[in-house]
N, C-alpha and C positions, 0 to 999 in steps of 0.2 A: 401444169395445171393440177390440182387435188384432185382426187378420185370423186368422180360424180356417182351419185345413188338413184342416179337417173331419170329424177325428175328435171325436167327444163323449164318450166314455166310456173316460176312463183305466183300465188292467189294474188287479186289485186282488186278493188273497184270497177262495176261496167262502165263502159263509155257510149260516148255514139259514136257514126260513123265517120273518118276520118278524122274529127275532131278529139277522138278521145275520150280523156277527162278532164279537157282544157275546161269549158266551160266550170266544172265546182272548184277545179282549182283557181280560177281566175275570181270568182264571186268570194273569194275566203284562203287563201294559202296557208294560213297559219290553221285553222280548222280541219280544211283538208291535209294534211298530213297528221293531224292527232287519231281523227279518225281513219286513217289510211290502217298506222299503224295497229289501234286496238281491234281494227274489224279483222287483219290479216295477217298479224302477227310479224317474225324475225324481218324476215327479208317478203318486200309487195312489189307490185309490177300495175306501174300506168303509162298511159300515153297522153304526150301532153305536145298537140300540132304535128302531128305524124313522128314524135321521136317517142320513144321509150325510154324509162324512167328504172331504177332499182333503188327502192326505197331500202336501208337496211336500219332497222329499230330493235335491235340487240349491242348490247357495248363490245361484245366479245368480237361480233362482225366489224365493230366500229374500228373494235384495236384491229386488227389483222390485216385493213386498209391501211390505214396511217400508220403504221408500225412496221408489222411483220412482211408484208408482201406490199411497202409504200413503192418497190422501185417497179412493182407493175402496174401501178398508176401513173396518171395527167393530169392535171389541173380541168385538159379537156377543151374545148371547141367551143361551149358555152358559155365558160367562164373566159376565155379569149376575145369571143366576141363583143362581152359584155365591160370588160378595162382593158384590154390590149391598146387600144385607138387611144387610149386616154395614157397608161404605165409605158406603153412601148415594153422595153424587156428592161422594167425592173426588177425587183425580190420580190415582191408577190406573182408576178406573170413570167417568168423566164422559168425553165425545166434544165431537165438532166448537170452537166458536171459548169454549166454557163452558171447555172444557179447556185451550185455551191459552192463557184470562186466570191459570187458576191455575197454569197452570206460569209464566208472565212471574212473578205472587206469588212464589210460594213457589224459585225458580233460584237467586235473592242466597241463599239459607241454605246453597249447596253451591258457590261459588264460592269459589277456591282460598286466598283471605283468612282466608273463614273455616273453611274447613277446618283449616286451620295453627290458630286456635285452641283448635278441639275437639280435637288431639294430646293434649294432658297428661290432660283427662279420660277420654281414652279408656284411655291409658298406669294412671291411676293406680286406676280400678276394675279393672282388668283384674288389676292387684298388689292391690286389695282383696279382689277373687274368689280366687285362689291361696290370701291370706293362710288359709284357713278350709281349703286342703289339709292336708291327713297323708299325711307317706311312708307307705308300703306300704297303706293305704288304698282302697279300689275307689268311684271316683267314676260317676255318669252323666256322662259331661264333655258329652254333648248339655244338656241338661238345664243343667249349668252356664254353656255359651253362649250358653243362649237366655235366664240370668236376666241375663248381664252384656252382652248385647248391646241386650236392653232397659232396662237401666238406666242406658247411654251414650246411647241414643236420646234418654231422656226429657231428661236434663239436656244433651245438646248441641242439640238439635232447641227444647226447650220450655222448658231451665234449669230444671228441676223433680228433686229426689232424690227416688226414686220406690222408692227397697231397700224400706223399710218396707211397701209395697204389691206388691212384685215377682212374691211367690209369688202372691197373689190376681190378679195381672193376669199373670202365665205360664203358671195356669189358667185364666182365660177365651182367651186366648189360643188355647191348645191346645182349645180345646169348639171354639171356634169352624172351627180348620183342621180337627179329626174329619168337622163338619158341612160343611163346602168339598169332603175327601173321599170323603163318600157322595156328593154332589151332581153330583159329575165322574167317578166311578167307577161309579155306581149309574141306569140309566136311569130307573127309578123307584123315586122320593123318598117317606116317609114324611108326611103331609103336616104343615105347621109346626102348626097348631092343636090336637093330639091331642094330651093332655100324658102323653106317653111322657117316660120318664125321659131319652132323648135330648135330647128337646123341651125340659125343663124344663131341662137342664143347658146348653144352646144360651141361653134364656132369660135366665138367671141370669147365663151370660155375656156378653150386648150390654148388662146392666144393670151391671153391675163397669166395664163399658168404659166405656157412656154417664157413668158416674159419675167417674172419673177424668177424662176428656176436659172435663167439665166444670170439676173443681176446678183443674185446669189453666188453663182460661179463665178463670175467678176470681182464680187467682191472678196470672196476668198483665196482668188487668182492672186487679186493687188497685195494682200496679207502676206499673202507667202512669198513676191516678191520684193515688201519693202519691209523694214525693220530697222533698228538702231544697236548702238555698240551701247556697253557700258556706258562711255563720255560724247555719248546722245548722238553720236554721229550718226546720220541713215549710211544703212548697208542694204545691202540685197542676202536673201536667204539669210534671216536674222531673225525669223521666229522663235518666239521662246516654246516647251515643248506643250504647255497649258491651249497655244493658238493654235497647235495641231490636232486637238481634240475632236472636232465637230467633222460630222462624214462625208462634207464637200469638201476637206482640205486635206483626208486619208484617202480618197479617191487620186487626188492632186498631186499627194503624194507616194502613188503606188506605182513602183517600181516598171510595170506593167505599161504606163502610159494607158489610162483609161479614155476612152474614146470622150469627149464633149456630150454627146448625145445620153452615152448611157449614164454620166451623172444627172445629166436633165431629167431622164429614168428616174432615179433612184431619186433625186428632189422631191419630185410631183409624187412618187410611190409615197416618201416617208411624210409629205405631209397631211395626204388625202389618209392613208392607213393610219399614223400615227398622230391624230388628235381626232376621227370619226367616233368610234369604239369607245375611245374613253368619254365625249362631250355625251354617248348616248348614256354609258353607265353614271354619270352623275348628274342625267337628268332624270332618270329613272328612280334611281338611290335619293336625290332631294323630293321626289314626288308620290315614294312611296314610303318615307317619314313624313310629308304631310299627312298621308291616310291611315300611320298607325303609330299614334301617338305616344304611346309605351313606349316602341323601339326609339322614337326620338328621343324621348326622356333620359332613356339608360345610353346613348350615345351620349348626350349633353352632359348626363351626369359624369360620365368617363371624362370627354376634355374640359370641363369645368377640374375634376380633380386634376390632373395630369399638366393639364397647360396655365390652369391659374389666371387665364385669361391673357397670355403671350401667345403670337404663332406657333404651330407647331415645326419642329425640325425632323430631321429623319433620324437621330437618335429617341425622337418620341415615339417611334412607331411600335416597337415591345411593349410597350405600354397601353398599347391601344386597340387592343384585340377587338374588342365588340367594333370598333371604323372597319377591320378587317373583315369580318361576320359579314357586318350590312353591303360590305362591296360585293363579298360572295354572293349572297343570297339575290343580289340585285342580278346577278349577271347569272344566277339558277335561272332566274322569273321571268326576267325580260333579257335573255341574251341578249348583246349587240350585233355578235354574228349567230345568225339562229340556225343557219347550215349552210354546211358544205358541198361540196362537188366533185367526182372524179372519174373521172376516164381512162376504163380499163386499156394498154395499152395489147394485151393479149388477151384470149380468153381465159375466164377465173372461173371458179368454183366457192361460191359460198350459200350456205346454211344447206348444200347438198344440191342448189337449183348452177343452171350455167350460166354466167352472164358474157355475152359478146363483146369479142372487141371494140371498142369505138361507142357503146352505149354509156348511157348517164348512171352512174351511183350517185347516191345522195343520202346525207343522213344527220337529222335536225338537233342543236342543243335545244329548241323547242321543245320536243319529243320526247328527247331522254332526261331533259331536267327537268321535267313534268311528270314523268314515269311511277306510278305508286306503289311499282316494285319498291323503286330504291327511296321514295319519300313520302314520309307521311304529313295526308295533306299537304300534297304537291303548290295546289292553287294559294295558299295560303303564305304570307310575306314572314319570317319567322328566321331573323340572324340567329337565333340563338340554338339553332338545330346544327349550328356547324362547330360542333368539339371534336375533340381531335379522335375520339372512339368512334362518332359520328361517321366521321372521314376513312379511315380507316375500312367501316364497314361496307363504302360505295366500291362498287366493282370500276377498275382503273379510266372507265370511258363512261361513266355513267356521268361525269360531270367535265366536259371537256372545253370549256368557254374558248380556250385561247388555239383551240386545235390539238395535235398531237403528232408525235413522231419527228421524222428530221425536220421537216414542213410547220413545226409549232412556230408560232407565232414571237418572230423577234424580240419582238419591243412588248413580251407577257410583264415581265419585272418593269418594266418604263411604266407601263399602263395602272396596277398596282399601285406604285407605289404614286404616282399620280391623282390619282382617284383616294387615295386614301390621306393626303395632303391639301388636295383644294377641299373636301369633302369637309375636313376638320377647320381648313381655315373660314370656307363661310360660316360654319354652325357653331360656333366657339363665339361668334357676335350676331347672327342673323335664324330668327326661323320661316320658314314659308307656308304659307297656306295655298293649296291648289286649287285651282276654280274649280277642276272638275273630279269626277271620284274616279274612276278611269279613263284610259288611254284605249285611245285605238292607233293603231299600227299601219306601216306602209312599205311594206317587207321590199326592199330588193338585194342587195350586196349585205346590207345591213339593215337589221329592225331600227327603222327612222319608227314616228311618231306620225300621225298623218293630221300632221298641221302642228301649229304652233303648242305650246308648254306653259300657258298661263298660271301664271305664281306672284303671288302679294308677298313681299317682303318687309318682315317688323324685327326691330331693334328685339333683342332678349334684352 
């Protein structure tokens, strides 16, 4: 541990008794930490249901977590409780040397090779999704992101067309974040065996999921055992190297003999993580070009020049810095993950205060990407503050969307360049107007929306 200066007990908000500061955090989460942070500075100390909290709102603390001192961190007990039951020990939920054999697995699926291949499928559901618009029509466009961001997931992740099952598995989906919700929001939980209608509807959805994850496995199983010669004859183990690509069939094929179960893992991990994140940053990014009309403009006018009115490819993306800007600045304003968790595995020392083993850190891209240290006019929607002097000048944690350190987030380049592909393939023929001028929120694993994403869609 770092030499303490002997203070123990960082400044923090009063509570009451037992409770804490449960109650303002529960009436407003996203509030109560802006003010946590500007009332008490680097590092604040709450109690939220008899547990203690260390808020850290300095970047320097941020990096020293996820970086410098990550292997005296956890994930943590909270964050277990809250996807363990659902991930089992996939890459987001599994620890120590467990976790960076599957990250060595599963890294080849997001290296920049194959990313350049998943372009067109991303490009051409994204024109499938549209296709079922109507001008003047009022869509959920959340709703619509989260069906086409899981159904890029399935088939570039798993090569599996998965539309047919999208609605059933965009509903278990969402049971399951309600259930992550209370879990992180609620000190006490309903317990899982009472078949409350919560319960059963929680239920109903790890069985849609275990069931899909499965015929996934199956289907990838049958690929790799049947194939054809040159002169079409089936063979076995005849796969050409293109259908080893997708990371139910590098799991399939790892030396290792991966267990069944822990692909099931990694199924449900990649597809709950990778299409949440991105369906919220381009619902956000469409709904905050309805409300500031300029930045749609000079977007428009970029793939008006650049694309000519064709989809765009991923050789367009140099091209298209200001798509790049508005992804940024979306995921400043309204991160998807707005914070993080960790549990000190020994006693630490940071900003000079002690923090105990086994308590909660926590520290918001809410917070620091709102910060007016690092941005002027924070509150304000503004791609065009992101030049490369711009960047440059943020201190290395002051803008951490995707996380950081060994821990950063897989699928940061998948998400990316995702978002900045559907993004240009709807606005390239469609703009949207938003029924409402802001959003409200419904913070759990990830900043959801709290309720639907109402948007009228009109031909340009």
């Amino acid at each position: 541990m770092a030499e303490r200066d002997g203070r123990d007990r960082p400044p923090g908000p009063p509570g009451a008794p037992v409770l804490g500061n449960t109650h303002q955090y529960a009436n407003d989460p996203l509030k109560f930490f802006v003010e946590t942070a500007r009332e008490y500075g680097p590092v604040a100390r709450y109690e939220l249901g008899g547990e203690t909290f260390y808020q850290l709102n300095d970047p320097a603390h941020i990096e020293r977590v996820l970086v410098h001192d990550n292997e005296a961190y956890a994930k943590g007990e909270r964050f277990q409780a809250a996807l363990g039951p659902v991930l089992g020990e996939g890459l987001l939920t599994s620890e120590g040397e467990f976790w960076r054999e599957q990250r060595r697995a599963i890294q080849p699926a997001f290296h920049p090779e194959q990313l350049a291949r998943y372009a067109e499928v991303m490009t051409a559901y994204a024109e499938r999704t549209v296709d079922d618009w109507r001008a003047g029509e009022p869509r959920d466009v959340h709703a619509d992101m989260m069906g086409l961001t899981v159904e890029i997931a399935a088939k570039t992740l798993f090569d599996v067309d998965i539309r047919d099952e999208e609605a059933a598995v965009g509903e278990s989906l969402e049971a399951v974040m309600d259930r992550v919700e209370r879990t992180v929001r609620r000190p006490v939980e309903i317990p899982s065996w009472l078949p409350t209608p919560g319960n059963r509807r929680y239920d109903r959805a790890l069985s849609t999921l275990d069931g899909i994850a499965e015929r996934i496995v199956d289907a990838r199983r049958g690929s790799a055992r049947v194939g054809r010669r040159g002169d079409g004859e089936r063979v076995d183990d005849a796969r050409d190297d293109a259908a080893r690509e997708d990371v139910v069939s590098r799991l399939l094929d790892d030396e290792r003999n991966v267990p069944r179960e822990r692909i099931r893992d990694e199924v449900v991990t990649l597809l709950l993580a990778g299409h949440e994140t991105t369906a919220l940053t381009l619902t956000y990014a469409l709904h905050l070009l309805s409300r500031h009309p300029e930045a749609a403009a000079t977007l428009r006018g970029e793939l008006d020049e650049v694309l000519g009115g064709r989809p765009p490819t991923v050789a367009d993306l140099d091209a298209l810095p200001y798509a790049e800007k508005v992804v940024k600045e979306t995921m400043r304003i309204h991160p998807p993950v707005y914070e993080l968790l960790r549990e000190p595995i020994e006693d630490v020392a940071i900003g000079g205060y002690r923090i105990p083993a086994g308590s909660t850190v926590s520290f918001q891209q809410w917070v620091v990407h709102r910060d007016p240290r690092f941005y002027d006019d924070p509150e304000a929607f503004r791609p065009e503050r992101w030049t490369e002097a711009f960047e440059r000048s943020l201190p290395r944690f002051a803008y951490f969307p995707f996380g950081g350190g060994p821990r950063r987030c897989v699928g940061d380049r998948f998400a990316s360049l995702e978002a900045r592909l559907v993004l240009a393939t709807i606005l390239r023929e469609w703009e949207l107007d938003a029924s409402a001028d802001a959003l409200a929120f419904s913070p759990s694993i990830t900043l959801r929306p709290a309720g639907p994403v109402e948007m009228t869609p009109r031909r340009r």
